[in-house]
C-alpha positions as CSV (number, residue, x, y, z in Angstrom):
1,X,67.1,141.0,40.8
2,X,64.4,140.1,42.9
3,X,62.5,142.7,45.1
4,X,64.2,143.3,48.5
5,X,62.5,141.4,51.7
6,X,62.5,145.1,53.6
7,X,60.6,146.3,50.9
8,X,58.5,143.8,50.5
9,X,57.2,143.6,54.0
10,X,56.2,147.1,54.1
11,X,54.5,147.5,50.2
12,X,50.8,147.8,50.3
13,X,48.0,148.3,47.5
14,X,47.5,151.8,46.8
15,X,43.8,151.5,47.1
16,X,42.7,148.9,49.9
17,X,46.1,149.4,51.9
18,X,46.5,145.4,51.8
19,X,50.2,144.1,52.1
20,X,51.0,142.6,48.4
21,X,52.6,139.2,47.6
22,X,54.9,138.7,44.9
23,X,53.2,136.6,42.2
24,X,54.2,135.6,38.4
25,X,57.4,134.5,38.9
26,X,58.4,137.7,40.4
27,X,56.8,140.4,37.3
28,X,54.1,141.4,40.2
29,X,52.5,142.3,42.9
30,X,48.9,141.1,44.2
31,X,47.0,142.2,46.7
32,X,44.3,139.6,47.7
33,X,41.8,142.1,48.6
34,X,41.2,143.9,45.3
35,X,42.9,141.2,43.3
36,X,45.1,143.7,41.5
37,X,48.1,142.8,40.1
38,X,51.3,145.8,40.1
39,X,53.4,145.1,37.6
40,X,57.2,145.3,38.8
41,X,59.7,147.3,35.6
42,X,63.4,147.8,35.9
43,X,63.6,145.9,39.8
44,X,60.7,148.8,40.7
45,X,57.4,148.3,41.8
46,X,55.1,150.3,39.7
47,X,52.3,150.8,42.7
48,X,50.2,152.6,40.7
49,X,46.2,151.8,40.0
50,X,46.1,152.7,36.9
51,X,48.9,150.4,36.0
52,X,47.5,147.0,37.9
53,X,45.5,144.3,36.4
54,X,42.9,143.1,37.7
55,X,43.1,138.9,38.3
56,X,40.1,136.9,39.6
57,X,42.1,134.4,40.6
């Protein structure tokens, strides 16, 4: 299941409050600010910062 569009639009990174884009085939999501990725488990965003990664790119 992919993540609702709803939900989508109104997600943000915990830490910059920059919207997130779904990324890696839909496993995560990135915010372009901080460059961390959120993983996504079960259909559920796992918004927490101690659970991103952090991508450069």
């Amino acid at each position: 299941m992919v993540i609702n569009e709803d939900l989508l639009e109104i997600l943000v990174c915990p830490l910059c409050k920059t919207p997130v884009k779904l990324v890696n085939e839909g496993t995560g999501l990135k915010c372009e600010t901080c460059h961390r990725v959120y993983p996504i488990r079960d259909d559920i965003p796992v918004m927490l910062i101690d659970e991103a990664k952090i991508e450069e790119t």
